[in-house]
Structure formats: C-alpha cells, structure tokens
N, C-alpha and C positions, 0 to 999 in steps of 0.2 A: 258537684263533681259527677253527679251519675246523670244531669241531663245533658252536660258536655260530651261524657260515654255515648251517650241514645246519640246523640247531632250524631258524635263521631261513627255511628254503623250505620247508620241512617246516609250519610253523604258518602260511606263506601257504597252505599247499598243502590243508591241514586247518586251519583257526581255532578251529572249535570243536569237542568230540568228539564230535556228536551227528551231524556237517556231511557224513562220506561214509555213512553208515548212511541219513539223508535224502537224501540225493541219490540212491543206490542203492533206495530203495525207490521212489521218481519215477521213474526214468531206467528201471528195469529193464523196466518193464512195455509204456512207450512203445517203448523200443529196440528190445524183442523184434517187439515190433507194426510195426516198421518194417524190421526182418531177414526176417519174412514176409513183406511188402508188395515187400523187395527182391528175397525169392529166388524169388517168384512173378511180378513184374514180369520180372526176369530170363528166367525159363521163358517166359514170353506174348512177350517178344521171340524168344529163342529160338527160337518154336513160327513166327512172323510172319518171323524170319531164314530159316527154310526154305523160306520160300518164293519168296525172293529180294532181290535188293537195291533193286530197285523198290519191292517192297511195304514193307520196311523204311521207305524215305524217303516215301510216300506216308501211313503211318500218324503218320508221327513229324510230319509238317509239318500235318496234321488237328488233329495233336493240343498243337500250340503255342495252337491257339485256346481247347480247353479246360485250358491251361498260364495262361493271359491269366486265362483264368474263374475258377480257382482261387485264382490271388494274388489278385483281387479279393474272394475271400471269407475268404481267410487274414487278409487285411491288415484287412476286420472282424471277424472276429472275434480276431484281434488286438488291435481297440483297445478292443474288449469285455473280453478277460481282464487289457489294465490297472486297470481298476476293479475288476473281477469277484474277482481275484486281491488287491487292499489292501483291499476290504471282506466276504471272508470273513476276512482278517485280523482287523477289527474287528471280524467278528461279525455282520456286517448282512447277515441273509440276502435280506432284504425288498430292498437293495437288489442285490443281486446276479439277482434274480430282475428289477428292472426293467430292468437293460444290459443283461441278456443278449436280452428283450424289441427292446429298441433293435434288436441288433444280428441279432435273425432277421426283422425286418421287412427290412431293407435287404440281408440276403442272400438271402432268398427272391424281394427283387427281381431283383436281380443275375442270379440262376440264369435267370429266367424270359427275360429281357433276353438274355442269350446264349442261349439256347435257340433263341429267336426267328429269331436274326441267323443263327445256324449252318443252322436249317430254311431260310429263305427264300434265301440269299445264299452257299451254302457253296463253288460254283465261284470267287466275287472274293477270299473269305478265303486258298484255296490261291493265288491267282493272287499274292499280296502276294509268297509266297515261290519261287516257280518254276514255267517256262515250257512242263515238260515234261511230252506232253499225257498219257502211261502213269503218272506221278506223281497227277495231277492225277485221270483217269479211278478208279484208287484210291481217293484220299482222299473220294471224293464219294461211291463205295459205306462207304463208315466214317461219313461224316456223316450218312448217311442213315438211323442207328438212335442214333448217340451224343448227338445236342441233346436227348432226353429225359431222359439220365442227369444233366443239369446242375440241376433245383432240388432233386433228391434228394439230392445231395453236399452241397450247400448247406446243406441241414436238418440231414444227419449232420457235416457237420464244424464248424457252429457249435454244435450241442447240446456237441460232443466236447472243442472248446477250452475250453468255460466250464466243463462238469463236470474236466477236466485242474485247472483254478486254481485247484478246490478243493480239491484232495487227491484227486479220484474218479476213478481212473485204469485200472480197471479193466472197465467200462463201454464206454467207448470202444474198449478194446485187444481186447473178446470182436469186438461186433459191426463189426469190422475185419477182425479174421482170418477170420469166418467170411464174413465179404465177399470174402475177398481168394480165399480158397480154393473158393469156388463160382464166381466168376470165373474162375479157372486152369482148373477142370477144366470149367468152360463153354466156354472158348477152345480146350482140345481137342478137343470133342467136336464143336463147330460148323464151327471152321476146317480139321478133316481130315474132318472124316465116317465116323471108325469105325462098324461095325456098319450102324445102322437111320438115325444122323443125316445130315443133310443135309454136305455139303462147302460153306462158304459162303465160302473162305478171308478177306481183311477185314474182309467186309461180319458175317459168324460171329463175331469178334473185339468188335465193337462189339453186339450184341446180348445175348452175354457180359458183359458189362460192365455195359450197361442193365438188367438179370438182376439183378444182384452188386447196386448201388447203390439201385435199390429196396427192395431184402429187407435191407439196410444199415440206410436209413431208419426201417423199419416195425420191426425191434428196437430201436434206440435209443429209439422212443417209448412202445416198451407195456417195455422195461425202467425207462424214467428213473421209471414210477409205481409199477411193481410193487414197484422198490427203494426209492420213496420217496425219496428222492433232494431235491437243491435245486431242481431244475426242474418238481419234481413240482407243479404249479401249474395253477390256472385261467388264461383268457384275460386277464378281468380283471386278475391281481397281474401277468404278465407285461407286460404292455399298460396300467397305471398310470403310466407314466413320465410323466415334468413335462417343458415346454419346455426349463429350464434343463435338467435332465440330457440331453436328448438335444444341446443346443450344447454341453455338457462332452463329450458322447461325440465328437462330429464336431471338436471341437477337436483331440484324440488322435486321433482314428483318420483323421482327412481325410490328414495327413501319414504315415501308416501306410499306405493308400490308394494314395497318391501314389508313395511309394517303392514299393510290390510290382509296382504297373504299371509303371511309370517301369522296373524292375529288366527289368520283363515284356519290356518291350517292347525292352529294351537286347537280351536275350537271344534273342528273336528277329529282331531284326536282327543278329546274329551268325549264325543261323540260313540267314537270307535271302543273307547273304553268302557262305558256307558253299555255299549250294545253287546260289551261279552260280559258285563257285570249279571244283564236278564234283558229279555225283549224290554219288561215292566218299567224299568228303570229308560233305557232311552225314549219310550212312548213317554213317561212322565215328564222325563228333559225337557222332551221337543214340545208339551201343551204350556210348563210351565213356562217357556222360551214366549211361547204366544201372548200370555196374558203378561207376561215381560213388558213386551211390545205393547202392550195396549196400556201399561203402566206410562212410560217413557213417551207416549206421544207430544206433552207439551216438551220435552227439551229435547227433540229433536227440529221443536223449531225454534228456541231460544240458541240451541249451538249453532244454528243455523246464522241466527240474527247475530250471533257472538261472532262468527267469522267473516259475515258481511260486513257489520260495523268497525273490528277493528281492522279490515281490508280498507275498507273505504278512506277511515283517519289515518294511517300510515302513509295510504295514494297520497294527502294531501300533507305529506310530512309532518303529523302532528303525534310524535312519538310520545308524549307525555300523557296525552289522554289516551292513548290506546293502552298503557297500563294500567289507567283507574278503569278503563272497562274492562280489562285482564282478570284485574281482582272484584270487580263487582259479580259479574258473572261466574266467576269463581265463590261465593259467598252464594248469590242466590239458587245455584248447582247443588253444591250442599243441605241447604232449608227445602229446598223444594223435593231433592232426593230423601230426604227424610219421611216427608208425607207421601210419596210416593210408596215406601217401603212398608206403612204402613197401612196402603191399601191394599197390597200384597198379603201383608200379613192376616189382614180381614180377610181376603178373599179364600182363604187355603181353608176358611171354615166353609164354607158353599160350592165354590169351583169345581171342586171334584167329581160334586156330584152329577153335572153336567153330561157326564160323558161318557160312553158304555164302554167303559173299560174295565180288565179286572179289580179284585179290590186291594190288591197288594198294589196295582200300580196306583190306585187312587188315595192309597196312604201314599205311595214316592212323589205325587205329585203333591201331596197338601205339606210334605218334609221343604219340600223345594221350592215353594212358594215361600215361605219361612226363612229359608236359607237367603233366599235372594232377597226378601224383603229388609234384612238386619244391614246385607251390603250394600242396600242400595245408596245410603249418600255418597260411599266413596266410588261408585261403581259413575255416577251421575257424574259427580268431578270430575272424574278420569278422564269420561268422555267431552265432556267442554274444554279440559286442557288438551287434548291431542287434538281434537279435530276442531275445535273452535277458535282457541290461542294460540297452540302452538305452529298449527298449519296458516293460519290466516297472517302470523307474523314471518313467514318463512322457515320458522326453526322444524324443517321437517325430520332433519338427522336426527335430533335428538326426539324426537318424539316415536321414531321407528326405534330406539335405543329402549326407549321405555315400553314399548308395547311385547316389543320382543322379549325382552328381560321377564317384564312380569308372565308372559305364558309361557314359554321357554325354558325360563329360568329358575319360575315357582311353582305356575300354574300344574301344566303337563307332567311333571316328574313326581307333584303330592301327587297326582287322579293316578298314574302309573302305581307308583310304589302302596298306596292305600288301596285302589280298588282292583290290581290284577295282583301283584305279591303279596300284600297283605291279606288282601279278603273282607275289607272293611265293608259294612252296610254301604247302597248309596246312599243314606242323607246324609254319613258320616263324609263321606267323599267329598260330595257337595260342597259340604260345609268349610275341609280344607284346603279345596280349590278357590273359597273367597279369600284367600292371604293373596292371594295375587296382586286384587284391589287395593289392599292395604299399603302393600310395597309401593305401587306405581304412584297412589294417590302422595306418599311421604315424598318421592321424587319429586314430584305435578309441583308440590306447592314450592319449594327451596329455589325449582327454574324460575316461576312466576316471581316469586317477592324479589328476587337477585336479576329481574329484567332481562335477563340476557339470551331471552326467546326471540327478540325482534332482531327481524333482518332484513332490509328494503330490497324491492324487487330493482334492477337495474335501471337507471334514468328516474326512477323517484328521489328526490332531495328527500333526508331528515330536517325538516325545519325548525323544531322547537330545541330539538338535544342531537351529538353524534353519535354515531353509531361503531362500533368497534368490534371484534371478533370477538371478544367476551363479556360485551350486553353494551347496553345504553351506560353511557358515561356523560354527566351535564357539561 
C-alpha cells in the first residue's frame, strides 16, 4: 500500500517521462539568468548599502515607480505569451507574430508614459512614500537619469517573453546577462569613482543602468534577425493584426493588467507604510526583498517553463495533460518553496551583517528574513498558480480576482491597521501581512483540482476533453 502511495506522488510529481528533462531545459536557462540578475542586483545594493541607509531607502522608494512600470509591461506581455504560447502550439507562426505586434505597441506605450511622469513630476512620486527631505533629495538625483531606461525595458522584455513561449530561450538569457553584467561593473565604477571615473554615488547608479538597458535593447534586435528567429519580421506582418484579435488580446490581458498593478500597488503601499513605520524598517524591506530574489531564482524559471508548457499542450488541444502539469508543478512549487524558505531562514543569521546599516535595521532585516522564509511555500505556489497555470490556460479573470483579494482584501488593511493604528513592531507587521499568502494559496488550489482554469485561445480545438464556461468537463 505505501509503494503504491510513493508511484502515486512520484507520477504526480513526473506524469510523463519526457516532463522533468522539458522542464529542465526551460527552466535552466531562465533560472541561471535570474541567479545572475540576483547575484548582481545583490552586489549593486551592496555597492548603494555602503553608502548608507539613507541612500539605500532613497533608491529603493525611486525605484517602486519603475517596480509599477514593470508589472505594467510584464502583465502585457503576459497576456501576449497566452496566445503567443497555444499558437506556436498550433503552429501558427503568422499568428504569433501578430500578438506579439499587439503587445509591443502597447508597451512601448507604457514605457514612454512613465518616462514622461518620472521626468516631469519625480519629487510628488517620492512624496506618495515619505516625508524625509535626505530621502527624497536622493531619489530625485536617481530619477534624474533612470526615466530614460523605461521604453528600452519595455522593447527587451516583451521581445523576451514572446521569444520564451516559443521554446527560444536562449536569446533572452545572453542579452540579459550581458546587461546585467555591464550594469554591475557600471555601478562601480560610477558610484565610487576608482581611478579616472567620476564618484557620482546614486545619481552613477542610475546612469549605470541607462547604459545596461540600452545596449539590452539594441542586441535583442540585431540578434532576433540575425538568428532568424519568430520575430524576425517586417512592420507589416507584426502590425497586421485585425480588430477582433486585439479585443481577444485586451480581453486576457486587461485582467492581467489589472492584477500586476492592483499587486503593484498593494506592494507599494506596504512600502509606504513601512516608510512611516521608520527609515529602519523600509531599508530592511527593501534588502530583505533582495535576497528574496536571490532566494526565488530557480522558480522563476520553472513558472516560466510552467506556462510555456502548459501553453504549448493546450495549442495542441491536449487539455488533459495540461492538468497533470497544473498539479505537478503545483506539488514541486511547494517542496521546493519549502527549502527555499529555509535558506532564508539561515541566511537571517549572517546577511545582516553584510551591510552598513543601523543595528535596529539589521535586527528588521534578520525579523524579515524569518518572516518570509516560514511563507515561503505558499508564497512559491501562488506564484506558479497565477502566473504559470492560471495565465498560461487563459483564466486571467480569476487570477486578477485572486491577487487582488489577497492584497486588497487582506494584505493592505492588516499592514494599515497594525502598523499606522495600532503601532505594532515591524516584524509583528510582517508577519500579519503573510496571511495574505495563506488566503490566495486556499483559493490557488480548489481552482486547480476543479479544472476550470483552462480556456482555449480562439481557433485552437480542445482535442482530448470540452471545454465549457465552468472548467473542463470529459
């Protein structure tokens, strides 16, 4: 009876034997590219930690605005690689060249739009989050070179997501790293001034970056033709798209949209609270947010390989297996966020000390590391149900329903009522801002086992089972 048990979590855990060999050849490439993105993101705070705890919080509250910018172009191109992703399935390259069309129009809007707001208004954006004028004086020498870097991200991370859905993963992952790595050793040379360069500490940090995200942009364009590539295209075939396809695309992705802002903004008013709780307290956030990221890098590209795969099997109508990889990935989210959590919680004994900050914030930062490390399986879930399952099968509505709820609903209103009315310590804060995860992950799983996340993109058949407005029915 119990090796039957073992088969039976074992063949959830693998369905089919082809399922970790695919997933590993996705996930690796992404992952790696985000282990570099963290362990150089790491170093660039590092490099900004020495210089104090001011500047710490002055760059980190600048940079919630282009945190806002970002979801907004994640979350299109987001709802670009749900189609993008079930009709390389199908084979339709024609049409994956028109959403993806869709979805650079509207993020190169995007980009230019917050550029704009950051150039003209960059003093009222810090004022949202705190009153302190050494903060604030910072963040406006940072803004002062970073609104340019905003339609260039835009261009390279929607070319990035749509080449991802197709299997081209490799692409994305050069002209990343070698972004990420001109970047780091740009933020040193700027922000301390060895040798002949300038000392420009902030203001050098953000020019760095505008550096990086340029030279980003201009390879992903002269690679997508040289390799020939899906995107490799005229204005024309990109720019073809019909009426109806772009209401199918803002159908999916307006609620995709909705949630990453909605998220956005949840998280910055955690932020905002944080910052009147004590400087201490949001410098610790924003380090502990870092080594977050450096936690989380293998599943952001397992969620990655999660919504390419079950994109790719639904293109090819095969709705029955895009649920055993629903729940596989859902199982290995959990075990893996588990040891994840616990490297966290190791690290809250040494991390701290890393960093020339006060020692009050170097207690909120070893509290918070602790905090996050307990939530992290449900926090890992969440994220492969929203952005892995639930997007990748179309069920965008409901996963803006769930994201919003939990920060909205839970999240924002404990950090309100415990850390401005009440008075609560931050780690106590923290701590009752992880119920959020809790809520969403109970949600996550009742959608998943009851199927009724998948929704075929227009012109793909369900081959194996049909499809009906309240889930898969055989």
């Amino acid at each position: 009876m119990k090796w039957r048990a073992a088969r039976g979590v074992l063949k959830r855990l693998s369905p089919h034997p082809f399922f970790m060999r695919r997933v590993w050849m996705l996930a690796f490439p992404i992952a790696v590219q985000n282990l570099l993105f963290s362990v150089l993101n790491m170093v660039d705070t590092f490099m900004i930690g020495q210089l104090g705890t001011e500047e710490v919080a002055g760059v980190a509250l600048a940079n919630q605005w282009y945190f806002v910018f970002f979801l907004f172009v994640f979350a299109i191109g987001s709802g670009a690689a749900i189609f993008t992703a079930q009709l390389w399935g199908k084979g339709d390259a024609e049409g994956v060249r028109r959403f993806a069309g869709i979805a650079l129009i509207f993020a190169l809007f995007i980009g230019a739009v917050f550029s704009i707001v950051a150039l003209l208004f960059p003093s009222l954006i810090l004022r949202v989050f705190t009153d302190d004028g050494e903060v604030i004086a910072l963040g406006l020498s940072y803004f002062r070179w970073i609104w340019i870097s905003y339609p260039f991200t835009a261009f390279s991370f929607l070319y990035g997501i749509v080449l991802r859905s197709t299997g081209e993963v490799a692409l994305p992952f050069r002209a990343s790293t070698i972004a990420l790595v001109m970047n780091t050793v740009g933020n040193y040379l700027l922000i301390f001034g060895p040798g002949p360069f300038p000392r420009l500490g902030v203001e050098g940090a953000a020019i760095a970056t505008v550096i990086a995200r340029i030279f980003e942009a201009g390879y992903v364009l002269i690679a997508v033709y040289l390799r020939r590539t899906v995107l490799a295209a005229g204005l024309r075939s990109l720019l073809s798209f019909s009426g109806r396809e772009v209401r199918d695309y803002l159908e999916r992705a307006l609620p995709v949209v909705g949630s990453e802002v909605g998220w956005a903004l949840g998280v910055s008013a955690y932020q905002a609270v944080f910052a009147r709780v004590s400087t201490e307290a949001v410098a610790a956030y924003t380090l502990a947010n870092t080594l977050f990221n450096f936690a989380v890098v293998v599943f952001v590209g397992t969620s990655n390989a999660c919504s390419i795969m079950i994109g790719n099997v639904l293109g090819k109508g095969r709705v029955r297996r895009a649920q055993e990889y629903a729940v596989s990935f859902s199982l290995w989210a959990v075990l893996l966020g588990a040891l994840s959590g616990l490297f966290l919680i190791a690290g809250s004994f040494f991390f701290p000390s890393f960093f020339r900050i006060s020692p009050l914030a170097k207690e909120f930062l070893r509290a918070s590391l602790v905090v996050v490390g307990v939530a992290m399986p449900w926090k890992i879930f969440n994220w492969h149900a929203t952005v892995g399952i639930f997007r990748s099968g179309g069920d965008t509505f409901f996963g803006m329903l769930l994201e919003l709820g939990g920060v909205w609903g839970v999240g924002v209103p404990i950090a309100v009522c415990s850390g401005l009315l009440a008075g609560l310590p931050f780690p106590v804060v923290l701590s009752l801002v992880q119920l959020e995860e809790v809520v969403k992950a109970l949600a996550g799983v009742v959608r998943i086992r009851r199927a009724k996340w998948i929704r075929m993109v227009r012109g793909v058949p369900a081959g194996e089972v049909l499809i009906s407005p309240e889930g898969v029915s055989s």
